[in-house]
PDB file of N, CA, C, O and CB in Angstrom:
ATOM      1  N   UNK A   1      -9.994  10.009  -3.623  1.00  0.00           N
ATOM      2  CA  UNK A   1      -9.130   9.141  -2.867  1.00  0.00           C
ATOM      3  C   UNK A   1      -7.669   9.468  -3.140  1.00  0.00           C
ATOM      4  O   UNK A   1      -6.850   9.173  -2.270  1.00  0.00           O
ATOM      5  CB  UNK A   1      -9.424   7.690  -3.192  1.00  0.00           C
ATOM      6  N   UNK A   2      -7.220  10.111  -4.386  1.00  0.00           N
ATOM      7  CA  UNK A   2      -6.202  10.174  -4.700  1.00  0.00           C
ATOM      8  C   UNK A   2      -5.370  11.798  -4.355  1.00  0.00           C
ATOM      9  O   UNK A   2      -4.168  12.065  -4.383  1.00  0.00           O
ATOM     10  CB  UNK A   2      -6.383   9.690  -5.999  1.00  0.00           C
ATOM     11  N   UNK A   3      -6.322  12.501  -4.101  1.00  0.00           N
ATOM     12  CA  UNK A   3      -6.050  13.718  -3.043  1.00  0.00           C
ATOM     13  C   UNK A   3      -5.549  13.587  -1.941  1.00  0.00           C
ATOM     14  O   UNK A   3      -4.493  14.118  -1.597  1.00  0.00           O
ATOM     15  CB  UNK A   3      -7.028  14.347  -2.661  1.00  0.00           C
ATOM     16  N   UNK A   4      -6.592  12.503  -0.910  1.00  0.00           N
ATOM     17  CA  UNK A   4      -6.041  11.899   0.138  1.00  0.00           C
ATOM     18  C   UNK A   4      -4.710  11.100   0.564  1.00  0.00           C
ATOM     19  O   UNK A   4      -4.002  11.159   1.569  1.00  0.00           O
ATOM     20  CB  UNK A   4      -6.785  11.313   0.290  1.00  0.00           C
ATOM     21  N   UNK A   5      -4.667  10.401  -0.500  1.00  0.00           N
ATOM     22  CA  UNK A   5      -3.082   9.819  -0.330  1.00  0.00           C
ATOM     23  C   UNK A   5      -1.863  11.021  -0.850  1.00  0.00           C
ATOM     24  O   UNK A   5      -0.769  10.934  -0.291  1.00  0.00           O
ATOM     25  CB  UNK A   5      -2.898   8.237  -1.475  1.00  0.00           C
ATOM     26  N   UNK A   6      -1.969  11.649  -1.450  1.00  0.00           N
ATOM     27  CA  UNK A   6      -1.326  12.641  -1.528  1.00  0.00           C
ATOM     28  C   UNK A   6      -1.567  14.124  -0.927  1.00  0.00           C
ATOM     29  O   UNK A   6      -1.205  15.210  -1.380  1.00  0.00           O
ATOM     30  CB  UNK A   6      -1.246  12.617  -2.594  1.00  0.00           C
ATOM     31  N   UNK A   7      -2.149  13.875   0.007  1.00  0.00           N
ATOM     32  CA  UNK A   7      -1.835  15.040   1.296  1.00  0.00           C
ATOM     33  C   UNK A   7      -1.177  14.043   2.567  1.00  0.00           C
ATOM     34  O   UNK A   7      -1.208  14.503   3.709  1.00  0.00           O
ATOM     35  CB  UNK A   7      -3.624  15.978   1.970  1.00  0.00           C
ATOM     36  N   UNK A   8      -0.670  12.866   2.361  1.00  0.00           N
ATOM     37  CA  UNK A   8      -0.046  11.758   3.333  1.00  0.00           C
ATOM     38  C   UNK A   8       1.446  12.505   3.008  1.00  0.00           C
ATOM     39  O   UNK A   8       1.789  12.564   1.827  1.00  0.00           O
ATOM     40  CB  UNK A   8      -0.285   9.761   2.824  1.00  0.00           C
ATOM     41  N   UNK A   9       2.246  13.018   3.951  1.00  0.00           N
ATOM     42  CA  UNK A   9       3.499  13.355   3.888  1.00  0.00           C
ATOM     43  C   UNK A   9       4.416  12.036   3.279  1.00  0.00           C
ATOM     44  O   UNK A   9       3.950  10.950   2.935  1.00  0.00           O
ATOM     45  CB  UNK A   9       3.883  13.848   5.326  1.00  0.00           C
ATOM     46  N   UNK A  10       5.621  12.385   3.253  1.00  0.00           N
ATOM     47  CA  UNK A  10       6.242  11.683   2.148  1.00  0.00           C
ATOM     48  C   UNK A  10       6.646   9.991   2.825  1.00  0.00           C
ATOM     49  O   UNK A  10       6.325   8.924   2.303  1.00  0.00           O
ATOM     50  CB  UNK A  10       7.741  12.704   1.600  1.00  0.00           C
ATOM     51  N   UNK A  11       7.474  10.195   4.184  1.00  0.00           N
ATOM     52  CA  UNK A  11       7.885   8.979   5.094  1.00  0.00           C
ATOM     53  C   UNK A  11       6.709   8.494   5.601  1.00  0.00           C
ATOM     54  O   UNK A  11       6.957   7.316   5.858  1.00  0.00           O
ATOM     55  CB  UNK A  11       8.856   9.295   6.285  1.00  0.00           C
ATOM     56  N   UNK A  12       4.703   8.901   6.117  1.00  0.00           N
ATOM     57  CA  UNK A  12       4.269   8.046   6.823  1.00  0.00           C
ATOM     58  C   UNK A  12       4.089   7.659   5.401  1.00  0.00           C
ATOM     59  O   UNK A  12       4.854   6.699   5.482  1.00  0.00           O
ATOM     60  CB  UNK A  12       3.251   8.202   7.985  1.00  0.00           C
ATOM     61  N   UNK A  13       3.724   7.630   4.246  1.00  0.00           N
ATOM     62  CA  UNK A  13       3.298   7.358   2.778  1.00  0.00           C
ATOM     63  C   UNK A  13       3.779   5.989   2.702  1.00  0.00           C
ATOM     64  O   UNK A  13       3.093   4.967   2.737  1.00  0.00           O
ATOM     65  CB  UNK A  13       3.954   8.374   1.569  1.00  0.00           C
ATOM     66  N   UNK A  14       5.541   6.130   2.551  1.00  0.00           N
ATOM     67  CA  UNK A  14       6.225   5.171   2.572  1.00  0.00           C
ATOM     68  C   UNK A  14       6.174   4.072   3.206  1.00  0.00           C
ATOM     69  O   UNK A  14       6.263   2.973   2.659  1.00  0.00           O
ATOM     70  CB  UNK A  14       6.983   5.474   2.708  1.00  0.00           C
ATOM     71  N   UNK A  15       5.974   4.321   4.849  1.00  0.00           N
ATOM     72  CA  UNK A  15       5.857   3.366   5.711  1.00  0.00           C
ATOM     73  C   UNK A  15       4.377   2.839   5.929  1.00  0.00           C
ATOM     74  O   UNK A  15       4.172   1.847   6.628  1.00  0.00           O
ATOM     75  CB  UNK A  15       6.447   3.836   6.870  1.00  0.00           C
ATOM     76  N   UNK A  16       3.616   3.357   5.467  1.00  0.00           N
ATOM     77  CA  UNK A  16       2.195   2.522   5.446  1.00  0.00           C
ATOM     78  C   UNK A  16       2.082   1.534   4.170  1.00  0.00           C
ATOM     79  O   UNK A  16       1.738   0.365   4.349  1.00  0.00           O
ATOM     80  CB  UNK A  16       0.840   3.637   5.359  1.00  0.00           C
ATOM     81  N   UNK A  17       2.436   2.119   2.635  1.00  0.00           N
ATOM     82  CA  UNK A  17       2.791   1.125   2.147  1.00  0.00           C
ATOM     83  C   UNK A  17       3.469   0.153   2.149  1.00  0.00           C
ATOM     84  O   UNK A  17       3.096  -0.778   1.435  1.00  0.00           O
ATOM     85  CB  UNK A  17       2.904   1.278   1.676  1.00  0.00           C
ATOM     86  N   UNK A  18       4.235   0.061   2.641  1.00  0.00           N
ATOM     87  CA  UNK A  18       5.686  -0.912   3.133  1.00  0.00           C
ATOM     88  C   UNK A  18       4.852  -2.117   4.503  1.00  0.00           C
ATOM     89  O   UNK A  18       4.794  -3.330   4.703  1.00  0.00           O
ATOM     90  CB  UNK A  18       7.392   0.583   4.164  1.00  0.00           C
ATOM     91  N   UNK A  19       4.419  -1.042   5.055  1.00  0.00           N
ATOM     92  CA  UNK A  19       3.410  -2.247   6.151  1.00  0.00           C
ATOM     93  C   UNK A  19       2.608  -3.030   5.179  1.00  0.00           C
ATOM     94  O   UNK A  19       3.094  -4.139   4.956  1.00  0.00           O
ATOM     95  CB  UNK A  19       2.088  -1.424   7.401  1.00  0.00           C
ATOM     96  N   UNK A  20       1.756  -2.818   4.682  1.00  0.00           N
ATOM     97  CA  UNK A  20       0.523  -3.134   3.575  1.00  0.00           C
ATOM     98  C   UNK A  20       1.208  -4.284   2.843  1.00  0.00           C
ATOM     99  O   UNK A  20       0.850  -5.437   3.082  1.00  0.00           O
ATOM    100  CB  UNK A  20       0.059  -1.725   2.390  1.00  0.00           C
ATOM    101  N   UNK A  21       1.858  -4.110   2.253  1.00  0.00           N
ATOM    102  CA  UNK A  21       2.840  -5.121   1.726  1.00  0.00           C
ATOM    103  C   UNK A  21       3.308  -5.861   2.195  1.00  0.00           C
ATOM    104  O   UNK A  21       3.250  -6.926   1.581  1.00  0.00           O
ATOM    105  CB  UNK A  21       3.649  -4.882   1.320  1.00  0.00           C
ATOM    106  N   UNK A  22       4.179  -5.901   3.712  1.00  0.00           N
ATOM    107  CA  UNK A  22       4.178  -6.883   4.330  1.00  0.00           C
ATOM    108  C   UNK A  22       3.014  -7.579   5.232  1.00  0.00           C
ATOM    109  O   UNK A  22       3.230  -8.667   5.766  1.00  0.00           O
ATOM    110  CB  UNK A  22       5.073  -6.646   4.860  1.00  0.00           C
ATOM    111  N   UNK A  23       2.114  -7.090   5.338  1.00  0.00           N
ATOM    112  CA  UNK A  23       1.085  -7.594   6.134  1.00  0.00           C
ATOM    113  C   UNK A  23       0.047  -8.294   5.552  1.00  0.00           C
ATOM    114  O   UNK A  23      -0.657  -9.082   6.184  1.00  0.00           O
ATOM    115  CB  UNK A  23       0.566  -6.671   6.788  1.00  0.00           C
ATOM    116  N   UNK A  24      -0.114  -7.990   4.117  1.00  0.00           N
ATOM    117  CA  UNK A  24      -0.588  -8.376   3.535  1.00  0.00           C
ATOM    118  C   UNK A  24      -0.693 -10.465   3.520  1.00  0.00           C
ATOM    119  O   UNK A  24      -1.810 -10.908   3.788  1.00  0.00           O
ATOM    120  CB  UNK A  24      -0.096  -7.498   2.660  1.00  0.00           C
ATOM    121  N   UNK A  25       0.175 -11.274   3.288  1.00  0.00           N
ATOM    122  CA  UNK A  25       0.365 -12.499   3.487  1.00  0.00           C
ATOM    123  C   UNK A  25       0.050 -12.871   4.634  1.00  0.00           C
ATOM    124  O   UNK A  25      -0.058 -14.077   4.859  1.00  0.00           O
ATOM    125  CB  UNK A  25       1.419 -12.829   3.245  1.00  0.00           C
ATOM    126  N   UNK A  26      -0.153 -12.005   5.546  1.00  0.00           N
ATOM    127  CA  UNK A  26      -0.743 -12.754   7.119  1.00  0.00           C
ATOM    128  C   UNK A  26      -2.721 -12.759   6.694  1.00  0.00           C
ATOM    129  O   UNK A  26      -3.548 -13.011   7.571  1.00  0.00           O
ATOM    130  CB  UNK A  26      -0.199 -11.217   9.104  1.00  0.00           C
ATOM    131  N   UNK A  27      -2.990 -12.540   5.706  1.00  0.00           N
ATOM    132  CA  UNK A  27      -4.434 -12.445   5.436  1.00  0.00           C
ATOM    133  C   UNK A  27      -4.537 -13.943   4.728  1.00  0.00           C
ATOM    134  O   UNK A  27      -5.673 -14.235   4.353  1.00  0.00           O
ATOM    135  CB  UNK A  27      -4.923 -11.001   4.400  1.00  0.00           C
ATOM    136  N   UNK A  28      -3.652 -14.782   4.531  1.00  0.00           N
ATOM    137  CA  UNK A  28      -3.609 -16.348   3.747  1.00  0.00           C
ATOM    138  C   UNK A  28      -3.866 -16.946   5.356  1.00  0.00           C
ATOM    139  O   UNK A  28      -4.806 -17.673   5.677  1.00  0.00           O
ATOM    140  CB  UNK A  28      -1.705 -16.992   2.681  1.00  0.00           C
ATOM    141  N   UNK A  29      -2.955 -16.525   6.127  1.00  0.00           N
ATOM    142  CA  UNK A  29      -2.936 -17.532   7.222  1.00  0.00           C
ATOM    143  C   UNK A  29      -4.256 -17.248   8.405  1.00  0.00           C
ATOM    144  O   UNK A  29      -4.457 -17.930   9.410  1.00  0.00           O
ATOM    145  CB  UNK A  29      -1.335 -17.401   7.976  1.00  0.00           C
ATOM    146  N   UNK A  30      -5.069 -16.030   7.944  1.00  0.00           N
ATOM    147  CA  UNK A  30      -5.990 -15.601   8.872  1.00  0.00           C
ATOM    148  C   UNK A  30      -7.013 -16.639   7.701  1.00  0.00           C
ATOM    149  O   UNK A  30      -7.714 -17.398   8.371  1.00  0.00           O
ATOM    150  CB  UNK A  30      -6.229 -13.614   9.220  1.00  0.00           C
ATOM    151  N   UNK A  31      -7.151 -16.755   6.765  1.00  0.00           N
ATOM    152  CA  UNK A  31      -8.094 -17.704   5.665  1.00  0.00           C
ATOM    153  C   UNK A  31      -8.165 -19.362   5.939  1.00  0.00           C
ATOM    154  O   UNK A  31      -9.148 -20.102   5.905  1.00  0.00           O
ATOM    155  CB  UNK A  31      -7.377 -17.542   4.020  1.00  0.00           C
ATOM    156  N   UNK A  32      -6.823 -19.657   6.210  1.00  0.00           N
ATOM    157  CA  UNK A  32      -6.970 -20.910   7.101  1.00  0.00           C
ATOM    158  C   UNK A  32      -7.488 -21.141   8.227  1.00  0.00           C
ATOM    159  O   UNK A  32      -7.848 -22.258   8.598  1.00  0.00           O
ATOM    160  CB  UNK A  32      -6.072 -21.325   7.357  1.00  0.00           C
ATOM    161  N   UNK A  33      -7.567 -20.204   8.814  1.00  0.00           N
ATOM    162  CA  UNK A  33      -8.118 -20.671  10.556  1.00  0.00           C
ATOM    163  C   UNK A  33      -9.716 -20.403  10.143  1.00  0.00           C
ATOM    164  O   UNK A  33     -10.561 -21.231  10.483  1.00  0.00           O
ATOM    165  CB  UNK A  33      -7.406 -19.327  12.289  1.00  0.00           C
ATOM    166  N   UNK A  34     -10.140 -19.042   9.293  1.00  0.00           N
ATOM    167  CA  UNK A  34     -11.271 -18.758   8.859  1.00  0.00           C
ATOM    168  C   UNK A  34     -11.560 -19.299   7.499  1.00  0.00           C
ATOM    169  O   UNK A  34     -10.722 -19.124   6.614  1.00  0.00           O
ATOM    170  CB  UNK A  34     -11.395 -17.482   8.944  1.00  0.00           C
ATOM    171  N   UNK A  35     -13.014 -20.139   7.171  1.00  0.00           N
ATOM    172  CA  UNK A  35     -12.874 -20.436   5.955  1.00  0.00           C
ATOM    173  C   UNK A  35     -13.775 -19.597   4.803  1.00  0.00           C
ATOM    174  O   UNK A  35     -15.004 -19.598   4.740  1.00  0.00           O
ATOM    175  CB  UNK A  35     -13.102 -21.790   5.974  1.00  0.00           C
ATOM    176  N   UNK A  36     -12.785 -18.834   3.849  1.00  0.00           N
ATOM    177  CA  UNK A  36     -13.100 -17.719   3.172  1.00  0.00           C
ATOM    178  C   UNK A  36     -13.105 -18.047   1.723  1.00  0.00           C
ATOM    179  O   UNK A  36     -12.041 -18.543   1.351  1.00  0.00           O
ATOM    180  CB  UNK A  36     -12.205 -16.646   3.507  1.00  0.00           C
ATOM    181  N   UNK A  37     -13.769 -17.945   1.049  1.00  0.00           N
ATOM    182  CA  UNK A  37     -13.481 -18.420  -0.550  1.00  0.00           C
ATOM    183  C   UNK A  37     -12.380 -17.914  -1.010  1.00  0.00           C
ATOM    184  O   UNK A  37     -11.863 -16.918  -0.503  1.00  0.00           O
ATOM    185  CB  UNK A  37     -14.513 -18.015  -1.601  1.00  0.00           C
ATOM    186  N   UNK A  38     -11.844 -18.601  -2.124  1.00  0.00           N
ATOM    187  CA  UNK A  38     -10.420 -18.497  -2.482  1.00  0.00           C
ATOM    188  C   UNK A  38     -10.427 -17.068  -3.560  1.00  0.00           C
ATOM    189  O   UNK A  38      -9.434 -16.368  -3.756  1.00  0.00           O
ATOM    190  CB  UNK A  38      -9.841 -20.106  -3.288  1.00  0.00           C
ATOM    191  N   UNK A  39     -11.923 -16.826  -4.240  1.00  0.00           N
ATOM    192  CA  UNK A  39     -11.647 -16.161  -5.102  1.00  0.00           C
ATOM    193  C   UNK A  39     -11.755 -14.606  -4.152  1.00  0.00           C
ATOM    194  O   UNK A  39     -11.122 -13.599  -4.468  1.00  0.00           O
ATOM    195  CB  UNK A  39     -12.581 -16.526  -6.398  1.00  0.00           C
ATOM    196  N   UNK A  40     -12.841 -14.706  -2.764  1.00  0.00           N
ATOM    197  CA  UNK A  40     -12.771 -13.522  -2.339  1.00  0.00           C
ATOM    198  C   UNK A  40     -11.652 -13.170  -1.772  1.00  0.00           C
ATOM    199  O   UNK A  40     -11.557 -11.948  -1.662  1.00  0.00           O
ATOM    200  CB  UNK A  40     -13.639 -13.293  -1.646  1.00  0.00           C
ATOM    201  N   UNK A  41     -10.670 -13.830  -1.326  1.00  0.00           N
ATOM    202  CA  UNK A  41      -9.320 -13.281  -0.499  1.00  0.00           C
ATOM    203  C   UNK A  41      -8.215 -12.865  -1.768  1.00  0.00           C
ATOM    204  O   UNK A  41      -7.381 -11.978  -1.583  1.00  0.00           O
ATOM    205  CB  UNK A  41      -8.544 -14.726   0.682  1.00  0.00           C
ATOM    206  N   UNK A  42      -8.317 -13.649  -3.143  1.00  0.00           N
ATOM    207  CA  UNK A  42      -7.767 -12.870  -4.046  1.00  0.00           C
ATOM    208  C   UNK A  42      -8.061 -11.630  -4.453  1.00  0.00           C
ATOM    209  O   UNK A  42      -7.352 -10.849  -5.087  1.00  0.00           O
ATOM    210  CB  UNK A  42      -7.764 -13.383  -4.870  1.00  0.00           C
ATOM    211  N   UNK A  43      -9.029 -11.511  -4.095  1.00  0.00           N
ATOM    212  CA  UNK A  43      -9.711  -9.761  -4.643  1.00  0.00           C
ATOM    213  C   UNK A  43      -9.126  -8.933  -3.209  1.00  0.00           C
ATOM    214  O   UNK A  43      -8.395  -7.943  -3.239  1.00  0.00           O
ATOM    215  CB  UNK A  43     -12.143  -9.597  -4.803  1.00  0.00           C
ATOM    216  N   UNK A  44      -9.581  -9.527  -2.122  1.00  0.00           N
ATOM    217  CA  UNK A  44      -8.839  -8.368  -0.903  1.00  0.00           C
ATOM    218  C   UNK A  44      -7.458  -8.069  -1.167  1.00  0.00           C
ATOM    219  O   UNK A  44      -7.011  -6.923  -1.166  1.00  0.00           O
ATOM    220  CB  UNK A  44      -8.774  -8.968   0.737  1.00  0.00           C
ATOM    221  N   UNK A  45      -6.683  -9.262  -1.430  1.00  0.00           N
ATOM    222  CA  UNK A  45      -5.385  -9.067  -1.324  1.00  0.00           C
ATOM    223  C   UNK A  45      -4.690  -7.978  -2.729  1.00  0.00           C
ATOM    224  O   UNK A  45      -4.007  -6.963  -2.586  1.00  0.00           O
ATOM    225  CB  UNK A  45      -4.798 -10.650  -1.250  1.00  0.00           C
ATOM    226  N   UNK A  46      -5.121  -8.578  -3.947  1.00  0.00           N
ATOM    227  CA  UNK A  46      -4.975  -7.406  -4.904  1.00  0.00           C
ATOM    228  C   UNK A  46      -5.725  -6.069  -4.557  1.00  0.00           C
ATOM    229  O   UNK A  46      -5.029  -5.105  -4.877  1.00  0.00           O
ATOM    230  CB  UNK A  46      -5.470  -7.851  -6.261  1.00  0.00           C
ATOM    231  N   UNK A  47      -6.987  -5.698  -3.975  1.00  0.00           N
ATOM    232  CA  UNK A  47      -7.216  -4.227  -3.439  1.00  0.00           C
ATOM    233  C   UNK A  47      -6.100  -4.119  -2.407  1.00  0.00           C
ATOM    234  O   UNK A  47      -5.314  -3.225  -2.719  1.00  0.00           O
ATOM    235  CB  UNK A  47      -8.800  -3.936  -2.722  1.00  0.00           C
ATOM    236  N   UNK A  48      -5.872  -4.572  -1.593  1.00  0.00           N
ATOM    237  CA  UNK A  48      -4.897  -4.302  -0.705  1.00  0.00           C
ATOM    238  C   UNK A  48      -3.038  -3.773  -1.056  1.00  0.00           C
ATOM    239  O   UNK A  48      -2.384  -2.849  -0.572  1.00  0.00           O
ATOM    240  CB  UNK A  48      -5.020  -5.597  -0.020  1.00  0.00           C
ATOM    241  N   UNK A  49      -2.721  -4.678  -1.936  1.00  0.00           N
ATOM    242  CA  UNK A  49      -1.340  -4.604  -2.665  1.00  0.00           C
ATOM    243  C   UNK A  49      -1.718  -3.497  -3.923  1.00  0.00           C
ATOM    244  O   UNK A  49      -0.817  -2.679  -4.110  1.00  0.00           O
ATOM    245  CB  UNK A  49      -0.767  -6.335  -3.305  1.00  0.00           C
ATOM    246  N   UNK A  50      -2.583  -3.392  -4.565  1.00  0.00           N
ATOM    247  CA  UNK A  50      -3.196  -2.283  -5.268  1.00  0.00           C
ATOM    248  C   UNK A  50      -3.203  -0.373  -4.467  1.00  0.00           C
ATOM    249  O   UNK A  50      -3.088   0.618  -5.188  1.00  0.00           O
ATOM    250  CB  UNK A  50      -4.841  -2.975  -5.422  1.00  0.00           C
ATOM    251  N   UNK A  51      -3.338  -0.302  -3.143  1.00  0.00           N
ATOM    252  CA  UNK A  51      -3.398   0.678  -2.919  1.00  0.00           C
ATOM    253  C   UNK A  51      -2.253   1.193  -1.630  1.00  0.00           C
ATOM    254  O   UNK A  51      -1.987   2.246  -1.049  1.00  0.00           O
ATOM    255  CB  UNK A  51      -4.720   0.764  -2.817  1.00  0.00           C
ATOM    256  N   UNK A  52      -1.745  -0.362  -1.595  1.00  0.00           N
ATOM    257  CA  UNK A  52      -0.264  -0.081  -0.992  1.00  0.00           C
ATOM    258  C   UNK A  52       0.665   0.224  -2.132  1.00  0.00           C
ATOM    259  O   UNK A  52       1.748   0.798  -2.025  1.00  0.00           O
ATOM    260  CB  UNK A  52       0.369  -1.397  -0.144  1.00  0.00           C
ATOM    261  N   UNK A  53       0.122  -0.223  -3.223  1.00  0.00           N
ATOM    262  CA  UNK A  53       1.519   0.681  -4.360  1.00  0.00           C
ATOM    263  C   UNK A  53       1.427   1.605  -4.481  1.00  0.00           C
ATOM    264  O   UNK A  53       2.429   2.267  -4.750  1.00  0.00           O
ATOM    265  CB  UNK A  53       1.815   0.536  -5.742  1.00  0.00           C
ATOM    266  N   UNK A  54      -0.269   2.423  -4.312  1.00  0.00           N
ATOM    267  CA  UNK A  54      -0.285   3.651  -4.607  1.00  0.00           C
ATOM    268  C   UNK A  54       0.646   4.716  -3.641  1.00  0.00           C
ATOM    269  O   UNK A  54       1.080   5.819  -3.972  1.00  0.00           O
ATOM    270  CB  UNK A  54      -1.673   3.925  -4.620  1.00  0.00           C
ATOM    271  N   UNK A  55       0.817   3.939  -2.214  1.00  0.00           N
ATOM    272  CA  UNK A  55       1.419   5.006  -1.197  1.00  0.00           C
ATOM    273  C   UNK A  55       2.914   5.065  -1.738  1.00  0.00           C
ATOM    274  O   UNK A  55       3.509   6.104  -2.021  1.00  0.00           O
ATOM    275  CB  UNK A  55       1.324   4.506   0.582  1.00  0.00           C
ATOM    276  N   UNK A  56       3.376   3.885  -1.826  1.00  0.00           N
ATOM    277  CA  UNK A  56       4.911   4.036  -2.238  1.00  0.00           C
ATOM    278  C   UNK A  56       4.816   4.309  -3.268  1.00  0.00           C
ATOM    279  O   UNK A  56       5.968   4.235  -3.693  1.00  0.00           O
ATOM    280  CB  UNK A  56       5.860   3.031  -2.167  1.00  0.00           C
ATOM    281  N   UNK A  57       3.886   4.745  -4.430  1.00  0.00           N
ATOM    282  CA  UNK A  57       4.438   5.283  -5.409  1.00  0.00           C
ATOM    283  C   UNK A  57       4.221   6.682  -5.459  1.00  0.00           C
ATOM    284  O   UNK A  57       4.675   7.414  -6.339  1.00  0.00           O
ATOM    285  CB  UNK A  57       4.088   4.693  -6.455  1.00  0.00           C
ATOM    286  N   UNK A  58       3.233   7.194  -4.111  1.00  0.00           N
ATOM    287  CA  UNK A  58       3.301   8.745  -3.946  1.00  0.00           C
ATOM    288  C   UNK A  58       4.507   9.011  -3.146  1.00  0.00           C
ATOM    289  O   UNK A  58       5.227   9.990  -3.341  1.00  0.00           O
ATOM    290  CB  UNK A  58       1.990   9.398  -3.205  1.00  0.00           C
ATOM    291  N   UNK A  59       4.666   8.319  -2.443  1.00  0.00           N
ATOM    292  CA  UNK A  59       6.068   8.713  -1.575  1.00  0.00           C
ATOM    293  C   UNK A  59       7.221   8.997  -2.472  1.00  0.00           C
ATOM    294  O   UNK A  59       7.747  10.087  -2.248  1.00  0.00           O
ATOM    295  CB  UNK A  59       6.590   7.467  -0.564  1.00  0.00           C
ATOM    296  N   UNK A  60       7.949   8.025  -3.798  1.00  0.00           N
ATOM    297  CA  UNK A  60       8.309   7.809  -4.582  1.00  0.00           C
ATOM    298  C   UNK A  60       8.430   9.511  -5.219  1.00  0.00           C
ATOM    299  O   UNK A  60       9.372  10.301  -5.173  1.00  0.00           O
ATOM    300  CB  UNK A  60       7.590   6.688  -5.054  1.00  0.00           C
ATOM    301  N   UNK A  61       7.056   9.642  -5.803  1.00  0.00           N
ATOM    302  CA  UNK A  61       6.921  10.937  -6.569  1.00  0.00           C
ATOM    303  C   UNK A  61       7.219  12.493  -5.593  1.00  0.00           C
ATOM    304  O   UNK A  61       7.609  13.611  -5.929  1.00  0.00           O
ATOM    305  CB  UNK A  61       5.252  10.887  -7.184  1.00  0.00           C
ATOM    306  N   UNK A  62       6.873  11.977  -4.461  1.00  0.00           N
ATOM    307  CA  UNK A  62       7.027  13.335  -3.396  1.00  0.00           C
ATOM    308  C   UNK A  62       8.498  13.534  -3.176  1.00  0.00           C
ATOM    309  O   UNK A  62       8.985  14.664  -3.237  1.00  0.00           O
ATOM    310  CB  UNK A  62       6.268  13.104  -1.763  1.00  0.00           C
ATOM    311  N   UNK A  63       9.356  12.266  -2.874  1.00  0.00           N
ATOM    312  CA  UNK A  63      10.670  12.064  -2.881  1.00  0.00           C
ATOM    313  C   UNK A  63      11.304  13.063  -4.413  1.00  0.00           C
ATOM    314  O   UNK A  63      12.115  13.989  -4.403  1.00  0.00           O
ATOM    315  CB  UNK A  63      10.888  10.238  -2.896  1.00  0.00           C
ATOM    316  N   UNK A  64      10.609  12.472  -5.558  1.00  0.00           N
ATOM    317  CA  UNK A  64      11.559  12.582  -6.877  1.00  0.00           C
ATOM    318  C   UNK A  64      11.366  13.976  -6.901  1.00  0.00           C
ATOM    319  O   UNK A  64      12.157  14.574  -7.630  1.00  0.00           O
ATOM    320  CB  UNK A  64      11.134  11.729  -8.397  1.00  0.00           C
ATOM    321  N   UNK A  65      10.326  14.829  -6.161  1.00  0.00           N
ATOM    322  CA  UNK A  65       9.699  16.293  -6.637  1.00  0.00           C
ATOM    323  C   UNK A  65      10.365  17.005  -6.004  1.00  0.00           C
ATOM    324  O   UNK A  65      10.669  18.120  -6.428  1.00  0.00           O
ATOM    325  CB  UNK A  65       8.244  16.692  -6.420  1.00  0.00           C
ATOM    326  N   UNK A  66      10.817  16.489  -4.671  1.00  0.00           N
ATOM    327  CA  UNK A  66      11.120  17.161  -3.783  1.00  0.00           C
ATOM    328  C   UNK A  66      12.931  17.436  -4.153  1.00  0.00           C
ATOM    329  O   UNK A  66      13.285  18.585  -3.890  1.00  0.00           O
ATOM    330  CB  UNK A  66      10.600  16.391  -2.417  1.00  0.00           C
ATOM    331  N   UNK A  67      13.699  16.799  -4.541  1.00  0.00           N
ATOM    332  CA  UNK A  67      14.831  16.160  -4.672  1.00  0.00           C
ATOM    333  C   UNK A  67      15.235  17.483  -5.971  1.00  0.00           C
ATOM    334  O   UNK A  67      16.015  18.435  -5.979  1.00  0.00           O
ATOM    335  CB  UNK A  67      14.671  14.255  -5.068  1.00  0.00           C
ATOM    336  N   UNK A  68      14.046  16.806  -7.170  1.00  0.00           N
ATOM    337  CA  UNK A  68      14.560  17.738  -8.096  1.00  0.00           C
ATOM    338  C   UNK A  68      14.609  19.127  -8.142  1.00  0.00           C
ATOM    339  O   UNK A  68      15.183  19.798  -9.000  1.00  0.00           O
ATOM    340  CB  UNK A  68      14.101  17.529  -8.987  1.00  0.00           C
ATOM    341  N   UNK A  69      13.761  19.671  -6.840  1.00  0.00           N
ATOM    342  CA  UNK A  69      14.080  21.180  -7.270  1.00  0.00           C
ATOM    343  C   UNK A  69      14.856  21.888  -6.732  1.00  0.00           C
ATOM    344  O   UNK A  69      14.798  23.106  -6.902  1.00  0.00           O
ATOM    345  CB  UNK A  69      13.190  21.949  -7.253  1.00  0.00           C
ATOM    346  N   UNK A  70      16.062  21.142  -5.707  1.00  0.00           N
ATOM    347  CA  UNK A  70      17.540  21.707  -5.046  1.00  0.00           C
ATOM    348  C   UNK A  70      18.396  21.604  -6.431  1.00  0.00           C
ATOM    349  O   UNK A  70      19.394  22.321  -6.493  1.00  0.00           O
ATOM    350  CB  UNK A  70      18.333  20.562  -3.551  1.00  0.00           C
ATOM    351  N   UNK A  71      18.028  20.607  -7.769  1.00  0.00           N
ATOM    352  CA  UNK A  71      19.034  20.941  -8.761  1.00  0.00           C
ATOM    353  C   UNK A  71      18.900  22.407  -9.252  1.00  0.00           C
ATOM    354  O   UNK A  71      19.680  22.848 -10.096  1.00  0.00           O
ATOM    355  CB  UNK A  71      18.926  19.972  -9.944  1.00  0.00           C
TER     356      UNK A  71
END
């Protein structure tokens, strides 16, 4: 899995995590209309915010890799 996110170029990386993160809190208000146990929407939402850090933190590293070798 971690191959895969890092063959994700550096900006869609960024911007899918960045969605993930914000989209994430519209999954509380989809739990109200649907009634979902409290402990299972805590587990989606940490897998979810869990592998949206991973993109911004490959973007992050692709950025810092990329950056450092014009010094």
């Amino acid at each position: 899995m971690l191959g895969k996110i890092k063959a994700v170029p550096e900006t869609k990386s960024f911007f899918i995590g960045l969605t993930l993160i914000l989209v994430t809190p519209l999954l509380y208000l989809i739990s109200d209309i649907f009634p979902v146990l409290n402990w299972i929407m805590i587990f989606l939402v940490a897998c979810i915010l869990f592998i949206s850090g991973l993109f911004v933190l490959n973007a992050a590293d692709q950025r810092h890799s990329r950056l450092g070798k014009r010094r």
